[in-house]
N, C-alpha and C positions, 0 to 999 in steps of 0.2 A: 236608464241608469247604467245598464252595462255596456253600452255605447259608450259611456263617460268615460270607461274603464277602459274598454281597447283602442281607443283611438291613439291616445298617448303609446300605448304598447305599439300598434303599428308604426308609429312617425318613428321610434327608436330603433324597430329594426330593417323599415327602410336607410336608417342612416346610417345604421351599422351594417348593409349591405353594400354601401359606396364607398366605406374607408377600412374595411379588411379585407386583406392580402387573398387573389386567390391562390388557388394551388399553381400555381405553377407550372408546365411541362418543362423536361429536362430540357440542358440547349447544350451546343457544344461550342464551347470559343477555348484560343491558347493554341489550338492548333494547326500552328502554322508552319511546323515541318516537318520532314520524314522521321526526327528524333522526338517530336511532343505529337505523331498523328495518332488522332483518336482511333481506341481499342474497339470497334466492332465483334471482333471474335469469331467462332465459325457461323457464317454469310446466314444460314438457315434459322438462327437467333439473334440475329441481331435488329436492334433497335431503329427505326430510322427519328433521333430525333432532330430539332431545327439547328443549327448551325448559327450564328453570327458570326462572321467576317466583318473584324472593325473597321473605319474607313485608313486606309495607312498600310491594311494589312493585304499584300496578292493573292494569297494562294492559303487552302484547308486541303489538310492531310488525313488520311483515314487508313486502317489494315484491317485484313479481314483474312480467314483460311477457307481454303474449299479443298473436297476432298476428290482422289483422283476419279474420272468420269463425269462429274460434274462441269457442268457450264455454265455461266451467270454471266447476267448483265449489268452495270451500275449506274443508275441516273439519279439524276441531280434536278429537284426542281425547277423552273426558271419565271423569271418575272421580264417584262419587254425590254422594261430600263436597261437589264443585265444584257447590252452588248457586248459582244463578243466575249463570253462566257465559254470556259472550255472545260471539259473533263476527259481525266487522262487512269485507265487503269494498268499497271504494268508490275515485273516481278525481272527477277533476272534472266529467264527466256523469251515473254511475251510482254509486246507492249501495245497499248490502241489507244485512238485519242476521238474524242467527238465535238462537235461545235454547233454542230445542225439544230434545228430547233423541233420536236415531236411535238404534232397537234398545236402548233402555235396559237390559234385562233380559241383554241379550247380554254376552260377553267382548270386545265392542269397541264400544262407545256413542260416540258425538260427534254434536257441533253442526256445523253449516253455513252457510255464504252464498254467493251466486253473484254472478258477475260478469253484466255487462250486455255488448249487441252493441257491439263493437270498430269506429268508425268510420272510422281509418286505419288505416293501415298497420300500425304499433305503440303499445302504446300503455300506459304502467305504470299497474299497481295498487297500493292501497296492503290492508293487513290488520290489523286492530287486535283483539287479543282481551282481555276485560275478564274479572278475578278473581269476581266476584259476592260472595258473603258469606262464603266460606272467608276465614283467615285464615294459616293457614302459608304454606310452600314450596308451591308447583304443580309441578307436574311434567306434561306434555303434549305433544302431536306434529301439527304443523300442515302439510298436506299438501294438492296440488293438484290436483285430477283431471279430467276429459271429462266434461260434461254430458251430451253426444250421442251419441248410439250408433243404431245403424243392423238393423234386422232385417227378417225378413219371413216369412208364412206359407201357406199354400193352406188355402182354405176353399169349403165345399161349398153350392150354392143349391139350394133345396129345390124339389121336383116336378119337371114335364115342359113344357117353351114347345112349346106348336103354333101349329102354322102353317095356314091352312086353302089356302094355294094363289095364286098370281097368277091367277086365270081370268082376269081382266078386261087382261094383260098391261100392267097398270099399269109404264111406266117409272119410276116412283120403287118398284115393288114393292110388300110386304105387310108389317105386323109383325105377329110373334105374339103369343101369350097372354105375359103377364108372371110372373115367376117369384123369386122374392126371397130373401134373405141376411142375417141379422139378426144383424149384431156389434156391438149397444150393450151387449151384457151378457157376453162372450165374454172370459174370463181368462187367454186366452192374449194378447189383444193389451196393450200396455201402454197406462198411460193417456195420453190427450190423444195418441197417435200420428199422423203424419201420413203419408200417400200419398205416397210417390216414384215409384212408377210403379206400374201395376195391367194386368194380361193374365189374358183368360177362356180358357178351354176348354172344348171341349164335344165330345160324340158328336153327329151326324145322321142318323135316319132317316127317308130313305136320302139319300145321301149325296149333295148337289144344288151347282151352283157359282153363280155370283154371291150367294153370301149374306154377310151382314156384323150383326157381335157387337152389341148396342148396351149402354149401362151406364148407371145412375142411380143417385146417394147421394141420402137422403133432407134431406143438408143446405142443396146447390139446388135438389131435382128438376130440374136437366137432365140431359138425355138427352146423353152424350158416343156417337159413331159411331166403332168404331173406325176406324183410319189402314188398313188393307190389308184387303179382301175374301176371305174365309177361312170355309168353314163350320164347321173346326172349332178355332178361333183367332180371339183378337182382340187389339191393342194398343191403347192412347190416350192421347191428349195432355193425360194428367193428371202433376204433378210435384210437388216441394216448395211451387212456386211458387202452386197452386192451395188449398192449407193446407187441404187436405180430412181431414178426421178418419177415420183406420180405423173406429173405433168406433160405424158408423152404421148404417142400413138401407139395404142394395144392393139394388135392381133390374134384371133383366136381359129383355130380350131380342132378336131377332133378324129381319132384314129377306131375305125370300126372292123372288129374280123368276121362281122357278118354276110352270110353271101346276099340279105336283100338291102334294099336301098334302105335310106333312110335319112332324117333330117334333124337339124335340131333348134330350138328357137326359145324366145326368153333368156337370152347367154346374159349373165351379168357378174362383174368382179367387183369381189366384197376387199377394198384393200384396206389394211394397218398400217399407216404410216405415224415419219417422226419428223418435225420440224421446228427452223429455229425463230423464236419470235421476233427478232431483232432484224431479222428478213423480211419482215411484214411494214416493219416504219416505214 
């Protein structure tokens, strides 16, 4: 009997799930110039919803603010059809334009452009994305992300720094043998990375004190000393500001004002660095 009952209830609201509206996601269309481009607002809230570009219409406008130190990138969905599809982001100092196609093969491809360094405070962007040779409706999702990102890794210097000894009790001490690190070919660091801070480590034997770390990229050769006397620790006043590349050949080694020898092994730099993602496509 209550089978009688629900079956009817079923069929109605199968049928009433194939002829009411769903909800909707927001879309952005109408904007098709720099005077109607869609308000995104500051880059870090904003929404990426879908766009329609009608067929008739070239070109979706967008703006958006980023604040100074901030870097961002702007990509645009893409579908195969969308030949020659372009996005272009720019303001009245900076301007960049993209066409290339990211992970094409993939279930999510898009083009991109990046914005430029932010020289006040705040400062709007503008976004303009061009049809290329399709001719229908587009359909696409324009969205704003962090160029910069921050990681870091410990990496191992190869052999043993010896030391032969201060006999001569030289007040500036001794450096040892040199001993090196070769990350121009190393796939763990991303490209074009840059040094935010770098600290070595090491074993001594045996374990002796006033010694101090020394470090060298081969893209000054100078010798940085680190900041605090440590035999088995070093720090230095290397940072962003110094735009030294991960990606180089390190040199290390070590100043000892003891009069017996000594050695030191296990040498490894723990670096900080900062890179940009758009460097990686």
């Amino acid at each position: 009997m209550l089978n009688r009952f629900l079956l009817p209830v079923l069929v109605l609201i199968f049928v009433f799930s194939l002829v009411a509206p769903n909800s909707a996601e927001a879309t952005i269309t109408g904007n098709n110039s720099a005077g109607t481009a869609n308000v995104m607002g500051y880059w870090k809230y904003s929404t990426p919803d879908t766009t329609i570009l009608p067929e008739g219409e070239d070109e979706a406008y967008y703006k958006f603010t980023i604040n100074v130190g901030e870097r961002v990138y702007v990509r645009s969905s893409y579908d195969q059809q969308y030949t020659g599809m372009s996005i272009e982001v720019y303001n009245s100092q900076n301007f960049d334009s993209g066409t290339t196609v990211i992970n094409p093969s993939s279930l999510t491809p898009f083009i991109f452009a990046n914005s430029g360094d932010v020289a006040s405070t705040s400062e709007t962007y503008y976004v303009k994305v061009s049809r290329g040779t399709y001719t229908g409706n587009m359909y696409f999702t324009v969205s704003i992300e962090d160029r910069i990102k921050s990681g870091n890794g410990k990496f191992d210097f190869t052999g043993t720094a010896t030391n032969p000894g201060n006999g001569s009790f030289n007040l500036a001490g001794v450096d040892s043998s040199v001993i090196t690190l070769d990350l121009t070919n190393n796939t763990t660091v991303p490209k074009y990375a840059i040094v935010k801070s770098i600290k070595t480590a090491s074993t001594q034997t045996p374990n002796q004190g006033n010694v101090t770390h020394k470090l060298m990229s081969n893209e000054n050769n100078v010798w940085n000393t680190a900041t605090v006397t440590s035999a088995t620790s070093g720090s230095y006043n290397i940072s962003l500001q110094n735009q030294m590349r991960v990606a180089k050949k390190w040199s290390f080694k070590y100043n000892a004002k003891a009069s017996a020898k000594s050695t030191m092994t296990k040498v490894s730099a723990n670096i900080s660095y900062e890179y940009d993602v758009t460097d990686q496509f």
